[in-house]
C-alpha positions in Angstrom: -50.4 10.1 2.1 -48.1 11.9 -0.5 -47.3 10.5 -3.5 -44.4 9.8 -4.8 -41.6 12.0 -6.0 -40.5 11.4 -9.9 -37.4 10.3 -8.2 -38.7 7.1 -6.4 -40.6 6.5 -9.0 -37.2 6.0 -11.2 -35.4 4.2 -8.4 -38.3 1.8 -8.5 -38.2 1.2 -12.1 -34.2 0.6 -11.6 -34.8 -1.6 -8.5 -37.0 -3.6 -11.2 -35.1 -3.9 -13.8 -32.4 -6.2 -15.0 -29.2 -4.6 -13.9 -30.6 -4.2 -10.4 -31.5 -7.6 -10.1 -28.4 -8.3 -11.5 -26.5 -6.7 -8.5 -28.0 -8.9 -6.2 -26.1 -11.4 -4.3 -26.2 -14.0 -6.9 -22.6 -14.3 -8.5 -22.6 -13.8 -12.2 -21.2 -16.2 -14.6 -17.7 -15.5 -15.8 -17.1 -12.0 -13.5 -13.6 -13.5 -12.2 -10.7 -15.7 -13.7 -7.7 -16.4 -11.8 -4.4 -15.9 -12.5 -1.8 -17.4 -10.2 -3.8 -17.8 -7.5 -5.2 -13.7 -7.6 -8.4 -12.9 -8.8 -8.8 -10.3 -11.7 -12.2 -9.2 -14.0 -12.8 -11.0 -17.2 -13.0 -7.8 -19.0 -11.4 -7.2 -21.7 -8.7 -4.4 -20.9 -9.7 -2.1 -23.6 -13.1 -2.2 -22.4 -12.2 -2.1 -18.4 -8.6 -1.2 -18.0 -8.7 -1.4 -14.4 -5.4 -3.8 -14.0 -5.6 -4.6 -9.8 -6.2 -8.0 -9.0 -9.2 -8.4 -6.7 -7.3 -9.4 -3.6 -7.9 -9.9 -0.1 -5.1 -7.6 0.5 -6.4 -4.6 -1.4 -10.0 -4.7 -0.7 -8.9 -4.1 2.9 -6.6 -1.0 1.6 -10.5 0.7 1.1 -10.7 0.8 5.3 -7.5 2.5 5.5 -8.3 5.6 3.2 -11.8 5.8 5.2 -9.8 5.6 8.8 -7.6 8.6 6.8 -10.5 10.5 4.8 -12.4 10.6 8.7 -9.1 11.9 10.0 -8.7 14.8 8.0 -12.6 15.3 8.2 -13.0 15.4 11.8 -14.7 12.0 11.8 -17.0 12.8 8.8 -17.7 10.8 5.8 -17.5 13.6 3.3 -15.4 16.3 2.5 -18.2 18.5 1.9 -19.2 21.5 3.9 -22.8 21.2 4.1 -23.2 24.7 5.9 -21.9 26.2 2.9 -24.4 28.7 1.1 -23.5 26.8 -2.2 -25.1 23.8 -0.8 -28.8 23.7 -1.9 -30.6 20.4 -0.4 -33.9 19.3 -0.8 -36.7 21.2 1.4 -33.6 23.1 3.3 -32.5 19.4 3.8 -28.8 19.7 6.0 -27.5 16.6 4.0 -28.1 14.7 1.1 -31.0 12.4 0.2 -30.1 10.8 -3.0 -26.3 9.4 -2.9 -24.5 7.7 -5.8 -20.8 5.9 -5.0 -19.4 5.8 -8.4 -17.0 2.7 -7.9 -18.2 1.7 -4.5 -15.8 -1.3 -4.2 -16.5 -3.4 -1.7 -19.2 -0.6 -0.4 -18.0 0.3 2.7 -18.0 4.1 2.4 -21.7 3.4 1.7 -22.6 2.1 4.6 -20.5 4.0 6.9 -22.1 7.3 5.6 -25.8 5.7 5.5 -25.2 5.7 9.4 -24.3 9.3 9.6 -26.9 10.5 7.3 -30.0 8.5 8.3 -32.7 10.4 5.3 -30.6 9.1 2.9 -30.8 6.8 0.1 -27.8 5.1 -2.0 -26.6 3.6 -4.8 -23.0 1.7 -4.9 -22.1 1.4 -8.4 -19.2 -0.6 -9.2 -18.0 -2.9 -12.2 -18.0 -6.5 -9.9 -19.5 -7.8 -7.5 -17.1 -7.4 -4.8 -19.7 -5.5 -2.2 -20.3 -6.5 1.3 -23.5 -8.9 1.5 -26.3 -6.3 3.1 -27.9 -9.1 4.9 -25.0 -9.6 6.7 -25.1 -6.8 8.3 -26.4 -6.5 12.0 -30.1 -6.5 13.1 -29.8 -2.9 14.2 -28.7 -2.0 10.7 -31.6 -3.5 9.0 -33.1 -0.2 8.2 -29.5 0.8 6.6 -29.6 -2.1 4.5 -33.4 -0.9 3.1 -31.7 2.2 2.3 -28.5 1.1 0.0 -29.0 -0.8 -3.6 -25.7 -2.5 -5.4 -25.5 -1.6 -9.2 -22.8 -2.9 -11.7 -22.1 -1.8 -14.8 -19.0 -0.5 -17.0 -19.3 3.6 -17.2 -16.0 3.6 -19.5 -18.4 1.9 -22.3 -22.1 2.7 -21.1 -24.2 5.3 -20.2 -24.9 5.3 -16.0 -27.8 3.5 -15.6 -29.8 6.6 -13.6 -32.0 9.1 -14.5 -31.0 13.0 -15.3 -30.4 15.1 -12.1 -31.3 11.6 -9.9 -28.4 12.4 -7.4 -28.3 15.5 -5.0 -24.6 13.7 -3.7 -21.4 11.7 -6.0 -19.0 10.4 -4.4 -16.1 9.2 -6.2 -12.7 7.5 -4.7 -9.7 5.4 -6.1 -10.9 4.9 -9.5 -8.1 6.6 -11.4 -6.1 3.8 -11.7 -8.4 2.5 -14.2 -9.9 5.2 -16.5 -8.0 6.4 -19.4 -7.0 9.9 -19.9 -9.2 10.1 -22.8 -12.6 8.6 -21.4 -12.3 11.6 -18.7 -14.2 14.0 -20.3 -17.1 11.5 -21.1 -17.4 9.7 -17.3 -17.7 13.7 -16.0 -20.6 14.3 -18.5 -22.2 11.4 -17.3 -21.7 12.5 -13.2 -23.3 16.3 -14.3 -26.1 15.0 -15.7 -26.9 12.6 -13.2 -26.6 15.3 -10.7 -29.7 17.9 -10.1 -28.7 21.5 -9.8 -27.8 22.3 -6.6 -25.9 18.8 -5.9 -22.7 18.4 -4.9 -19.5 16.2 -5.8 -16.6 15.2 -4.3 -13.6 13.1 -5.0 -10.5 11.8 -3.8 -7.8 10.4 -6.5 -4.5 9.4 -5.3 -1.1 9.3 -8.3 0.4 6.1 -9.5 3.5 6.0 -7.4 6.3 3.2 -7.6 8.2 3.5 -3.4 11.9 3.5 -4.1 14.5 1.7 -1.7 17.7 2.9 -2.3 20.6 0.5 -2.6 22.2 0.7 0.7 18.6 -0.6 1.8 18.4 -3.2 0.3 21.4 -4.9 -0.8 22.6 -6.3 3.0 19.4 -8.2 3.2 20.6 -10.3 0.4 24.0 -10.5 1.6 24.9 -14.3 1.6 28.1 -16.1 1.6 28.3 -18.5 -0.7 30.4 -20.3 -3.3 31.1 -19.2 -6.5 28.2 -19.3 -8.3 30.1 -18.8 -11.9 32.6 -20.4 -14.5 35.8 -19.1 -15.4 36.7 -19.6 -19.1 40.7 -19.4 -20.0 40.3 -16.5 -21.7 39.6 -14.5 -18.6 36.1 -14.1 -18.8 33.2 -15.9 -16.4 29.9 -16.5 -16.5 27.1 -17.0 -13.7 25.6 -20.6 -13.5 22.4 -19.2 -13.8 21.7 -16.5 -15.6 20.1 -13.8 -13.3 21.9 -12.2 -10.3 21.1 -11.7 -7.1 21.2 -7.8 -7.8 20.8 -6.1 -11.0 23.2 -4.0 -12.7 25.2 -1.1 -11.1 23.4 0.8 -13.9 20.0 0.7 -12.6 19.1 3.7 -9.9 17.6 0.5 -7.4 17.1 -2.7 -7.2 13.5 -3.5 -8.3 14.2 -1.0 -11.2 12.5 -3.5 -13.9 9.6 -3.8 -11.4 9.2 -0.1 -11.6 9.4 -0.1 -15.5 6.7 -3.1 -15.9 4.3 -1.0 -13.5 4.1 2.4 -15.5 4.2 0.5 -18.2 1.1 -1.0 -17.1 -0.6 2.3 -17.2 0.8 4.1 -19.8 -0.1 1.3 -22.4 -4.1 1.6 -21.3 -3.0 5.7 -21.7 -3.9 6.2 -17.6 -2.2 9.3 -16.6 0.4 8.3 -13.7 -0.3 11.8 -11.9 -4.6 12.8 -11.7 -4.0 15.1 -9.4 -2.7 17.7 -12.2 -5.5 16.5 -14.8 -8.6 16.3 -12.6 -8.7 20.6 -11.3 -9.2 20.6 -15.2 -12.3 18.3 -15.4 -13.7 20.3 -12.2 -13.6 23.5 -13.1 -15.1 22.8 -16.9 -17.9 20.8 -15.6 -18.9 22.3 -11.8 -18.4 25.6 -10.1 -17.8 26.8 -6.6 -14.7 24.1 -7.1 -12.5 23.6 -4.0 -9.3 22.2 -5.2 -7.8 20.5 -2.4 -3.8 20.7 -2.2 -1.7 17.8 -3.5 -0.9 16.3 -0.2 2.4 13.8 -0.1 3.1 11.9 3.0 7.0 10.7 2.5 9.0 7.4 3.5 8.3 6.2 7.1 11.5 6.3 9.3 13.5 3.6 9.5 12.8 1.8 12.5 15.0 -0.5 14.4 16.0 -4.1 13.7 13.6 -6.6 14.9 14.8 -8.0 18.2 16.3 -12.0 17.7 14.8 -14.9 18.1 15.0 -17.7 20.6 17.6 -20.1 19.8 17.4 -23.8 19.4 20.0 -25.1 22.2 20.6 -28.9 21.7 20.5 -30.5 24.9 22.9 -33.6 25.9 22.5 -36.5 28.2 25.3 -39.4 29.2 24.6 -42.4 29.0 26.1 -44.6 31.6 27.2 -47.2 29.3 28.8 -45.1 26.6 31.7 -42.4 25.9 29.7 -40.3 24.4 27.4 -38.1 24.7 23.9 -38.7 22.6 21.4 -35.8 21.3 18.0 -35.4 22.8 15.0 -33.1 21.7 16.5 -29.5 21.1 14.9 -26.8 23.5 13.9 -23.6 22.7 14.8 -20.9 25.0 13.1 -17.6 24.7 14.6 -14.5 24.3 14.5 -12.6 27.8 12.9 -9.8 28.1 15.7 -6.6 28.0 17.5 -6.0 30.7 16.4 -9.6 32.6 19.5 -12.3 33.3 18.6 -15.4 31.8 18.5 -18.5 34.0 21.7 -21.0 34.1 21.0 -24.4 32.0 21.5 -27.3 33.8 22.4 -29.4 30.6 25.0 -29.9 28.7 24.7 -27.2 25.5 26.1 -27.7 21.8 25.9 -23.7 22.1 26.1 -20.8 24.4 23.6 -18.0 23.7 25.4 -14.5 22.8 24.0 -13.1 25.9 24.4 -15.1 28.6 23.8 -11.8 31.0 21.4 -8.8 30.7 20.5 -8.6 26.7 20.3 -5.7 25.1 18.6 -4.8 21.9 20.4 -4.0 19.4 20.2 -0.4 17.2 20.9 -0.7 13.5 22.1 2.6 13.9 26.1 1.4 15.0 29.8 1.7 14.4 32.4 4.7 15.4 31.3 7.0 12.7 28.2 8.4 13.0 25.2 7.9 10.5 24.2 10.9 8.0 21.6 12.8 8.9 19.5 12.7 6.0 18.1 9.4 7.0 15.2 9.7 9.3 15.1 7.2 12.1 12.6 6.0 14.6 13.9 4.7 18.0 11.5 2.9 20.3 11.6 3.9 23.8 12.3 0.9 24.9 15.1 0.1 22.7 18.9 0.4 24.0 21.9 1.2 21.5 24.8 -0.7 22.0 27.3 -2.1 19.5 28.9 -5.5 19.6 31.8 -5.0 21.2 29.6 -3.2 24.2 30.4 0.5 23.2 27.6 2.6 23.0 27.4 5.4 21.0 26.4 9.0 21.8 22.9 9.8 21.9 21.6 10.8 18.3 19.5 13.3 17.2 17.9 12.8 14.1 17.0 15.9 12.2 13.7 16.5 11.6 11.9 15.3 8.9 8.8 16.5 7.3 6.1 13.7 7.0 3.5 15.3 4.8 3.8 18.4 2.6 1.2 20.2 1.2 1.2 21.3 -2.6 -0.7 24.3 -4.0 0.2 24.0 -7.4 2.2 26.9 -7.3 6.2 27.2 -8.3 8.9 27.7 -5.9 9.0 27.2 -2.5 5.8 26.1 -0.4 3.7 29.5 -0.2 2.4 30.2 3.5 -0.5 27.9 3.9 -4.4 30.2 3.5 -6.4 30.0 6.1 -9.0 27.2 4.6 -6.0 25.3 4.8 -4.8 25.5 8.3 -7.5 23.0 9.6 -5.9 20.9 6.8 -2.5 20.6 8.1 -3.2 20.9 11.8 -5.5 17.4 11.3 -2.6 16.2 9.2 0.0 17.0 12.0 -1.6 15.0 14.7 -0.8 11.7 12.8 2.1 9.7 14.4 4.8 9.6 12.4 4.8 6.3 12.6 1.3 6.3 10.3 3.5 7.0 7.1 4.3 3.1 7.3 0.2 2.8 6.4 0.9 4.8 3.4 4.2 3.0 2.0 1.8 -0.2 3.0 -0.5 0.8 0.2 1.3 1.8 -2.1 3.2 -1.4 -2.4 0.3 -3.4 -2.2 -1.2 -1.8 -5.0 2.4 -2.8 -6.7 1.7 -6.5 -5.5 -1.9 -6.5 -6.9 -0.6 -5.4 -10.8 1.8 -8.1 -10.9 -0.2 -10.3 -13.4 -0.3 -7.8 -15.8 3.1 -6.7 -15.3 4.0 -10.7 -15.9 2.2 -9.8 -19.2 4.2 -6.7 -20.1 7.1 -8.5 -19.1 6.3 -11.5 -21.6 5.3 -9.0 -24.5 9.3 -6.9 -24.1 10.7 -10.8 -23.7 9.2 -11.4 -27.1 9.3 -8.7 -29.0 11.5 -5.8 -27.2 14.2 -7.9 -25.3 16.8 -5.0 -26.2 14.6 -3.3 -23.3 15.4 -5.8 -20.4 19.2 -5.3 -20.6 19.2 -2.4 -18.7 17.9 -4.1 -15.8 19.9 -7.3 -16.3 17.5 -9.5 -17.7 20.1 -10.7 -20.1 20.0 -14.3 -20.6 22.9 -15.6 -23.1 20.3 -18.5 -24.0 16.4 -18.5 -24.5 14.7 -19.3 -21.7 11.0 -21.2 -21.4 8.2 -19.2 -20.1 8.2 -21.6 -17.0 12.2 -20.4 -16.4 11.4 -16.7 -17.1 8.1 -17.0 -14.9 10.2 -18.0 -12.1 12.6 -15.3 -12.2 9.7 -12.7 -12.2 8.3 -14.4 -8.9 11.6 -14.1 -7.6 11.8 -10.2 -8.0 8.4 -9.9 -6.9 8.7 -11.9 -3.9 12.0 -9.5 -3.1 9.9 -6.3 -3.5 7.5 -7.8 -1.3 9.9 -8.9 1.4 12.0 -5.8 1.1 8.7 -3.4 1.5 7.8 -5.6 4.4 11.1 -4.8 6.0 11.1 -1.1 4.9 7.3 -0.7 6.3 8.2 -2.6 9.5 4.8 -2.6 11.1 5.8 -4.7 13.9 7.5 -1.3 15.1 4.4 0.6 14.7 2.3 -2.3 16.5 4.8 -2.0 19.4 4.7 1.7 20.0 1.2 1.8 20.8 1.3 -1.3 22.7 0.9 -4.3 21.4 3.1 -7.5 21.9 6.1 -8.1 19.4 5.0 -10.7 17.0 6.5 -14.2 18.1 9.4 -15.4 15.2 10.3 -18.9 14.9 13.3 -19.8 16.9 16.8 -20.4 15.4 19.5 -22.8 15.3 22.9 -21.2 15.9 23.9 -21.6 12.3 20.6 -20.0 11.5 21.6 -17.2 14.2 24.9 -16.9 13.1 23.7 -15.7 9.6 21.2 -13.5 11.1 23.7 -11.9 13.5 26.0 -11.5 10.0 22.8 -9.7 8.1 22.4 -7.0 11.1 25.5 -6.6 11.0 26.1 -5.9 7.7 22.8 -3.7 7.9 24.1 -1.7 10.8 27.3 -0.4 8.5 25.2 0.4 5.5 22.9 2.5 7.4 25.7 4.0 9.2 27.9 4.8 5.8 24.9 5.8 4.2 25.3 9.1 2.2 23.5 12.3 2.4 21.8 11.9 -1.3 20.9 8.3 -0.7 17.6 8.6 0.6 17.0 11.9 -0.3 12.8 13.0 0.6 10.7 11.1 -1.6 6.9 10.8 -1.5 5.1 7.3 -0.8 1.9 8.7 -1.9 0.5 11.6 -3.3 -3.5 12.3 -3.4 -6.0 14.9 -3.9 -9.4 16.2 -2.8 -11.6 18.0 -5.0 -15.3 19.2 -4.8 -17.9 21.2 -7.0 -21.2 22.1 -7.6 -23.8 21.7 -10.4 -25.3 25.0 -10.9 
């Protein structure tokens, strides 16, 4: 029997001790606080900056990068070549042995890669307890589960718990968002010296990107009718009854302008650099050699799908009563949209309403009108979906013009160089992707958005206070002082736009329906209710058809960035 390596022997010391113990499924006291209902670290921000809240939502965003990462990989968990003549394992071992995942989360790259690499063992290191219970994992995976030990700790403030030249394997993802610019230089000391000659590491760092909507987006889906919602004085001038628009100032370049100026405010205040991708080559080539620097790849807006098809409408049904005059409501009935090109039955009862398609239904573009739509916006059309206008004309066929969904950056000026050879593999992987697969991208992003938003309440609250000269740019100018409860309000109702308006710009129903899947069911309508709908598409249908050349003009969703070295 041999005995046992230096290695174990230190793993079994830190298995023993009390920050292992620590990371054990017991919760420890005073890890989360809740704000609003999200769950954030109790940290205080100098020490941990990381601003996300620990959401539901964004643990899940983890899965997506690893469905993406295997993509590009051909179904691999790592980047790394482990052919390569710069690879050194253990023994003339073909992968690695000793693993760390600095910032696991919830752990799931850990476990995917302790299938594929069964001699291995790993440590997820991570700041909270947010990692997938091992014993929950199937019987068949017990032996995976013996392999992989949780850690916490905070490596912005403390030395990694592990011994020098421990790891043969670092893998590092998404933690960018919460390590200042100047505690860089310190967290890569600390990965070279837990890594033995010979080891490898790899990491994958996305930039801090706010998605844009352009106006002509977003202002019909707020288009109401209403009253007058202000007070005319004699002099001429008028005031709003309450003190915050519907849409900000003509000034601002969007709509959720003041959203995007609380989020990079967010970051720049904790000095994160909004762009790694330009800071990190740096890092990698002082600390490792045999760097691959990955190209800056950008995936840009989804196209902009089609409007959802309507609802069923609530019909009121009559009866007469014998002994009356007139006619009495029963229980409304729901009918259900038919399905395209399908007559829908006669009623047999008396109806308050007649639906607008009484013979075959057709579903409606949101691409419509005599003149035709500029060409800079990219569409998507659904095969099954028929264009027709209201008044029954349809138009030509379109043809979009094509629209790049990725680009790859070399860091170079000027146009894109012709891609090297490494790099075909790259784009070829990249160019299988539906195009429909950029909505995952824009999903992300704005979740990550959605998951700030209690520190960007506090930014908010700080410029309220002390830098209110700031918020009249983006309309925020209230001719009286307003409680916190009154201003907290109106920040709910910008973020609960962005969220509805990124809903509508993402449109994953459409990406659901083109591989298959059933259209999501919507409540049914009343005609008023229908009525307004029909009014929205409509006015929809003419801003995307008036919409100019420069109004969407190609901007990325999300930018990231693979890099890999060795330690000599």
């Amino acid at each position: 029997m041999s005995s046992p390596t230096s290695t174990q022997l230190s793993r079994s010391a830190a298995n023993n001790s009390p920050t292992a113990l620590s990371s054990k499924r017991q919760p420890r006291k005073g890890q989360f606080e809740y704000k609003h209902g999200l769950r954030h670290h109790t940290y205080d921000f100098e020490k941990a900056p990381y601003p996300l809240a620990y959401s539901k939502p964004v643990l899940e965003l983890e899965s997506l990068d690893m469905r993406l990462f295997g993509h590009m990989n051909g179904g691999s968990v790592s980047f790394v070549d482990f052919t390569d003549e710069n690879w050194k394992g253990d023994g003339g071992v073909a992968t690695p042995e000793h693993s760390l995942d600095l910032g696991c989360g919830t752990g799931a790259w850990v476990i995917d890669a302790a299938k594929e690499w069964p001699t291995c063992d790993f440590v997820g290191f991570d700041l909270v307890d947010i990692q997938i219970p091992l014993k929950t994992l199937p019987p068949e995976y017990a032996s995976i589960a013996e392999r992989i030990t949780w850690v916490h700790g905070n490596f912005l403030t403390n030395k990694l718990p592990f011994e020098d030249d421990e790891f043969d394997h670092v893998h590092v993802h998404a933690i960018a968002q919460g390590v200042p610019e100047n505690k860089w230089g310190m967290l890569f000391e600390e990965i070279n010296r837990v890594l033995r000659p010979g080891g490898v590491v790899e990491m994958m760092e996305d930039d801090v990107i706010f998605p844009l909507l352009p106006k002509w987006f977003t202002a019909p889906l707020r288009a109401r009718q209403r009253r007058a919602t202000s007070v005319h004085y004699p002099n001429g001038t008028h005031r709003g009854l309450y003190p915050f628009s519907d849409t900000q100032s003509d000034t601002t370049p969007h709509d959720h302008a003041l959203l995007e100026s609380l989020y990079k405010s967010v970051f720049e205040s904790r000095f994160i650099n909004l762009s790694p991708t330009a800071i990190l080559p740096n890092y990698f080539t002082t600390y490792f050699r045999h760097v691959t620097l990955g190209p800056v790849i950008s995936f840009f807006m989804p196209p902009i799908p089609p409007l959802q098809p309507l609802p069923p409408q609530i019909i009121t049904s009559y009866v007469v009563d014998p002994n009356s005059d007139t006619l009495d409501s029963r229980t409304s009935t729901v009918f259900a949209s038919p399905p395209a090109h399908d007559v829908r039955p006669t009623s047999l009862s008396f109806s308050s309403a007649t639906s607008a398609s009484t013979g075959s239904t057709t579903v409606s573009s949101m691409f419509m009108g005599t003149r035709r739509k500029s060409s800079s916006v990219s569409t998507y059309d659904s095969p099954d979906t028929a264009i027709s206008t209201s008044n029954g004309i349809n138009d030509p066929p379109k043809t979009p013009a094509p629209s790049k969904s990725f680009v790859l950056d070399m860091g170079m000026d000027g146009e894109e160089p012709a891609v090297a050879p490494d790099r075909i593999p790259l784009r070829n992987q990249l160019s299988q992707l539906n195009e429909r697969s950029l909505a995952m991208h824009l999903y992300r992003s704005y979740q990550l958005v959605l998951a700030c938003q209690e520190v960007m309440w506090e930014e908010l609250k700080d410029r309220i206070r002390n830098r209110k000269d700031e918020l009249k740019p983006f309309g925020w100018d209230d001719d009286e002082e307003l409680e916190e409860l009154q201003s907290r309000k109106k920040f709910e109702l910008l973020v609960d736009r962005y969220r509805t308006d990124m809903q509508t710009r993402t449109a994953l129903w459409c990406s659901l329906t083109g591989i298959g899947w059933m259209f999501p069911p919507r409540e049914p309508l009343s005609k008023a209710e229908l009525i307004e709908e029909e009014r929205v598409r409509a006015a929809i249908t003419e801003a995307r058809t008036y919409a100019d050349s420069d109004d969407e003009s190609p901007s990325p969703c999300r930018s990231l960035r693979v890099l890999v070295g060795y330690k000599l």
